[in-house]
C-alpha distance (Angstrom), angle and dihedral (degrees) to the residues before:
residue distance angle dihedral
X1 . . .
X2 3.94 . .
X3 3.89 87.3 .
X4 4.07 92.2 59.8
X5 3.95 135.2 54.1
X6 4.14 97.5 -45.2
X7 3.86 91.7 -178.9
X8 3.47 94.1 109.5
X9 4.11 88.8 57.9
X10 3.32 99.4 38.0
X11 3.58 110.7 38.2
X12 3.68 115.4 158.2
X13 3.70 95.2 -14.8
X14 4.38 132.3 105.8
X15 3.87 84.3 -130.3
X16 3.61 114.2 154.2
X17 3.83 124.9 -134.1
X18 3.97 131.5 -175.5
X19 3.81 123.2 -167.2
X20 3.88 113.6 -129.6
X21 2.87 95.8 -148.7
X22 4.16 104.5 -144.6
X23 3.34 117.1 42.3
X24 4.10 111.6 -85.7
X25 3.99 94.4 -103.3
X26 3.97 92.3 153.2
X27 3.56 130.4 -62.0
X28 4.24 124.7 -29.3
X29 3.65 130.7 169.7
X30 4.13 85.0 -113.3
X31 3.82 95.8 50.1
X32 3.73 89.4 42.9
X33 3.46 94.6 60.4
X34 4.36 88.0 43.8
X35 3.76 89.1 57.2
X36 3.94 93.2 47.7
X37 3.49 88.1 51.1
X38 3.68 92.8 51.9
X39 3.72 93.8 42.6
X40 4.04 84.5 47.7
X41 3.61 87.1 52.4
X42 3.65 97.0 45.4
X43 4.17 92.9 51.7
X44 4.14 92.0 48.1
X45 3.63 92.7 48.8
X46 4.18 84.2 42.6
X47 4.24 90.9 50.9
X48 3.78 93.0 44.2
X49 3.71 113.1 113.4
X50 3.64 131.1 175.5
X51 3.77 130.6 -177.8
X52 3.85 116.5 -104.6
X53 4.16 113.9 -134.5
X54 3.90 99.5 -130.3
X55 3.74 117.5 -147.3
X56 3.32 114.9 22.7
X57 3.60 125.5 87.6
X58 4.23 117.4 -110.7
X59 3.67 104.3 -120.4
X60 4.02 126.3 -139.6
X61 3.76 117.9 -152.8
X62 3.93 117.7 -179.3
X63 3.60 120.4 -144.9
X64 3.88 147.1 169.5
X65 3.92 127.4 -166.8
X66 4.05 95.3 -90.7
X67 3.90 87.5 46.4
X68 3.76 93.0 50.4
X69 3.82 99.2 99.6
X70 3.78 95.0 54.3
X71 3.57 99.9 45.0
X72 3.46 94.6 39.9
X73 3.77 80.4 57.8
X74 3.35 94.1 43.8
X75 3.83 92.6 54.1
X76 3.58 88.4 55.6
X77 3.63 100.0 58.0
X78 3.88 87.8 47.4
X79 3.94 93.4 55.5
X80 3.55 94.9 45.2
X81 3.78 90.2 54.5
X82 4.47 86.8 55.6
X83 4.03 92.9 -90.0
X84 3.66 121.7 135.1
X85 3.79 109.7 -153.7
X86 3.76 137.0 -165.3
X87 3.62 123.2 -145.7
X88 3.91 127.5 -144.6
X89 3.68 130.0 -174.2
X90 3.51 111.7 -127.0
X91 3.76 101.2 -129.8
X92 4.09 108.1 119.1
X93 4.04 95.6 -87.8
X94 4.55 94.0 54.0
X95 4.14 88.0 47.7
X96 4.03 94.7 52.0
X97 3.98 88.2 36.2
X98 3.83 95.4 52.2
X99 3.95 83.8 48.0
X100 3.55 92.1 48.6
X101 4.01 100.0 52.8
X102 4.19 80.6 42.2
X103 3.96 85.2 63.6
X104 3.50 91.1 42.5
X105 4.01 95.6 56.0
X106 3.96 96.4 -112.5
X107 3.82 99.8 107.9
X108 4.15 114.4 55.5
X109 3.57 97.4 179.2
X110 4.08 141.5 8.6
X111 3.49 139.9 -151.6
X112 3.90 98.3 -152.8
X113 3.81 87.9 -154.4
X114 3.62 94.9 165.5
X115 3.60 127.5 37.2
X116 3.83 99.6 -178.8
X117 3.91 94.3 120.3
X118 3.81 93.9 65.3
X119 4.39 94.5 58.8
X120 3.47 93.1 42.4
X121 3.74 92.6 48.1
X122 3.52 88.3 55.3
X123 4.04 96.8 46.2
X124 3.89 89.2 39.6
X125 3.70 96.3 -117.8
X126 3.66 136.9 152.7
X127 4.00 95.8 -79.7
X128 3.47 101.7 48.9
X129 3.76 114.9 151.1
X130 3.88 102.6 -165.2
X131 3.56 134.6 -105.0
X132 4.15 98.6 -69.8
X133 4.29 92.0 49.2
X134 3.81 105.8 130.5
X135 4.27 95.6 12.2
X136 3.55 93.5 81.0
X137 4.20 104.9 75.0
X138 3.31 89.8 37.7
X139 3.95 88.9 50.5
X140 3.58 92.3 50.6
X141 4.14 97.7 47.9
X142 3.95 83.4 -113.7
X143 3.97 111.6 162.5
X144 4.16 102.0 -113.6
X145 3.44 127.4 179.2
X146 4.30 106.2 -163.3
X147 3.79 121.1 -144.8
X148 4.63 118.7 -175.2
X149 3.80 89.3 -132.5
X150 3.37 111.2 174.7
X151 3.78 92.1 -28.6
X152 3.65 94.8 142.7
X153 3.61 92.7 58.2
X154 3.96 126.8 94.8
X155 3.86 129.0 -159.6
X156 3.72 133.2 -143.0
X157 3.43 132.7 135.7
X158 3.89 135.3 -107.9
X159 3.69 109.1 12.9
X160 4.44 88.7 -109.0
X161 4.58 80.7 57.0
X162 4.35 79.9 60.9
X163 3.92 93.6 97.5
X164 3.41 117.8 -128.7
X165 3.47 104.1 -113.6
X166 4.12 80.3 76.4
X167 3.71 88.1 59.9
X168 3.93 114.1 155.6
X169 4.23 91.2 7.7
X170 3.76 124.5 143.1
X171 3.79 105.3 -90.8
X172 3.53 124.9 -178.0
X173 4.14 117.8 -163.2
X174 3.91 100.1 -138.0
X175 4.32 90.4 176.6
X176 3.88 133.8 -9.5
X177 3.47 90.5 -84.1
X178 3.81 108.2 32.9
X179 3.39 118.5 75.5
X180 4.60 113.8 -169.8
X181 3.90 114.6 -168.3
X182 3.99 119.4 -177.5
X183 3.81 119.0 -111.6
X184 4.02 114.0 -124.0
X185 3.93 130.1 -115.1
X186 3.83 85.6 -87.2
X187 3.35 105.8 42.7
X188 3.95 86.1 48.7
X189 3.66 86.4 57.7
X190 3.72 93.4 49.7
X191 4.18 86.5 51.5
X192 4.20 85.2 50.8
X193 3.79 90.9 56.2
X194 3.68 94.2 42.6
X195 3.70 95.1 40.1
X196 4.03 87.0 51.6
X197 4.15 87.8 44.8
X198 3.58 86.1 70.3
X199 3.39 103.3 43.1
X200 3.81 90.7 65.8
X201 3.56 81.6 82.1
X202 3.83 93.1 67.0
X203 3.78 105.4 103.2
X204 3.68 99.9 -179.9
X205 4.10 132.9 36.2
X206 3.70 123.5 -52.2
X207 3.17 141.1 165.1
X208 3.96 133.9 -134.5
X209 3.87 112.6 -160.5
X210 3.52 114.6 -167.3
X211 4.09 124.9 -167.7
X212 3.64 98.5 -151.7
X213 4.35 85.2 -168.6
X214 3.46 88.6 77.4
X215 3.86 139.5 -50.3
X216 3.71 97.0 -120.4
X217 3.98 138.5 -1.0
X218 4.11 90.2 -86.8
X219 4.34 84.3 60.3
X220 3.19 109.3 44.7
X221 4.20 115.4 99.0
X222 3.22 129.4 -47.3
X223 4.06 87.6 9.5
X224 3.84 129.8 117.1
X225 3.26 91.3 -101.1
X226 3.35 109.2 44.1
X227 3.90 110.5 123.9
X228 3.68 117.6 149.0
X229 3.97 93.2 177.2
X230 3.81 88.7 58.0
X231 4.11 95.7 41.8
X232 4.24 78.4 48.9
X233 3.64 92.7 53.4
X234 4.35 88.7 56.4
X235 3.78 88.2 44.6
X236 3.76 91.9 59.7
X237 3.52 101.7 43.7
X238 3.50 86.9 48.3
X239 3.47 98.0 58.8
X240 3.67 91.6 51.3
X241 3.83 97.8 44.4
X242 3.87 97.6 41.8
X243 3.86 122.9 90.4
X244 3.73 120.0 -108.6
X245 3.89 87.3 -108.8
X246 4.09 91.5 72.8
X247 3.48 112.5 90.4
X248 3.72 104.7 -154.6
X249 3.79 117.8 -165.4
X250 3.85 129.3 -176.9
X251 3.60 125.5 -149.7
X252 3.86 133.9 178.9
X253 3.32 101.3 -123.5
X254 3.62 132.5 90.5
X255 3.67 121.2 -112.7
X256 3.60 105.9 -104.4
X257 3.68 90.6 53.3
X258 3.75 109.8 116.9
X259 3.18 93.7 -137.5
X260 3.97 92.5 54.8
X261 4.19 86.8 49.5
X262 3.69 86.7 49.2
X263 3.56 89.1 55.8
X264 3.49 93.3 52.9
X265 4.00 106.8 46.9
X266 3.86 91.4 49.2
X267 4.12 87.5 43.3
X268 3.70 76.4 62.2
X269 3.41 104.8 47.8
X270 3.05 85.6 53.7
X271 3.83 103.7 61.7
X272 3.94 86.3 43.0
X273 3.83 94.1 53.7
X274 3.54 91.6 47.2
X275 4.09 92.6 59.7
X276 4.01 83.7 44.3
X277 3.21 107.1 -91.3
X278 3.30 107.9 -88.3
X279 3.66 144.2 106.2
């Protein structure tokens, strides 16, 4: 099976799998030397040890490729300050790990840079994150700072995977085989209220940044994207969904702007300094 589509096994996880191969029939001279390899495998990974970095919290930051810039950016700011950070790509499988490792006590604090997972879970595309994506920080008393990226951006395939219900919609084809299309003003608001659903679960104080510029390099000015009446439409129904413990804060910049990313980190460090700093 460890030749073929493993998901199913190993799920969220950093298990390991090797393929044998043959089928295990008894003992050969070729799957003897497979099984010492595994066991060889198993007793490095077993003897490995590596210094953990006491007091300050891990730090999650969520991106997708048109976020990169600004989180990368962001992660800069947060390392230079003594943070170690851990990155996660936004595409379904990095939202529910991040959550995951939250739950398990490896990630102190996140920098929810992009919140793609939560539309497309919603509109059942490629990203999707699940049902619990962007409760579980807020669960767990974490310190979060929140960032739209690319949240008005769905993912298929092809262009003929686009169903048809999205007939005539502005589509953008990010790769051969990934196909983004921009949600409308109403779906947008839908995403707000959603968005702000799950945020009830936020007991402590948070923060929701917001580059009103654009939520990703396809939506900035002059871009196919771009579509400040839509991005309005989220803010609103955000604001009315969201509980009073969100701070949300607009700027005019777009969210690859470095200046937008510094923002963010030191928002951040901010929230984790004031619960003292550590995890």
């Amino acid at each position: 099976m460890a030749s073929g589509n493993v998901a199913p096994w190993v799920g969220t996880s950093d298990i390991t799998m090797m393929y044998s191969v043959t089928d295990i029939m008894g003992l050969n001279p070729f799957m003897r030397r497979v099984l010492a390899n595994a066991a060889g495998a198993a007793c490095g990974m077993a003897e490995v040890e590596l210094p953990a970095r006491q007091g300050r919290p891990l730090v999650a930051i969520t991106t997708v490729g048109i976020t990169t810039a600004g989180a990368m950016a962001a992660a800069r700011v947060l390392e230079n300050a003594g943070y170690e950070t851990i990155i996660f790509h936004a595409v379904g499988t990095g939202g529910r790990a991040m959550e995951e490792m939250m739950r398990q006590g490896l990630i102190g604090a996140v920098l929810d840079y992009s919140t793609i997972e939560v539309s497309n879970e919603i509109y059942h595309a490629l990203l999707a994150g699940g049902p619990d994506r962007l409760t579980t920080a807020g669960r767990l008393g974490l310190p979060q700072v929140i960032c739209p990226g690319a949240v008005e951006v769905l993912v298929f395939n092809e262009p003929e995977t686009v169903p048809a219900r999205y007939n005539g919609r502005r589509l953008v084809r990010h790769s051969p085989q990934i196909t983004d299309l921009r949600l409308n003003r109403e779906e947008m608001a839908e995403v707000g209220r959603e968005v702000g659903k799950r945020l009830q679960a936020t007991r402590d104080d948070a923060v929701f940044l917001i580059p009103t510029g654009g939520y990703d390099s396809y939506a900035t000015v002059g871009e196919a994207f771009s579509d400040p009446d839509s991005d309005a439409a989220f803010v609103a129904t955000l604001r009315d969904t969201a509980p009073p413990n969100i701070r949300i804060i607009e700027r005019p910049l777009d969210i690859n702007d470095p200046n937008f990313a510094a923002e963010a980190a030191n928002t951040l460090i901010g929230l984790i300094q004031a619960r003292g700093g550590a995890h």
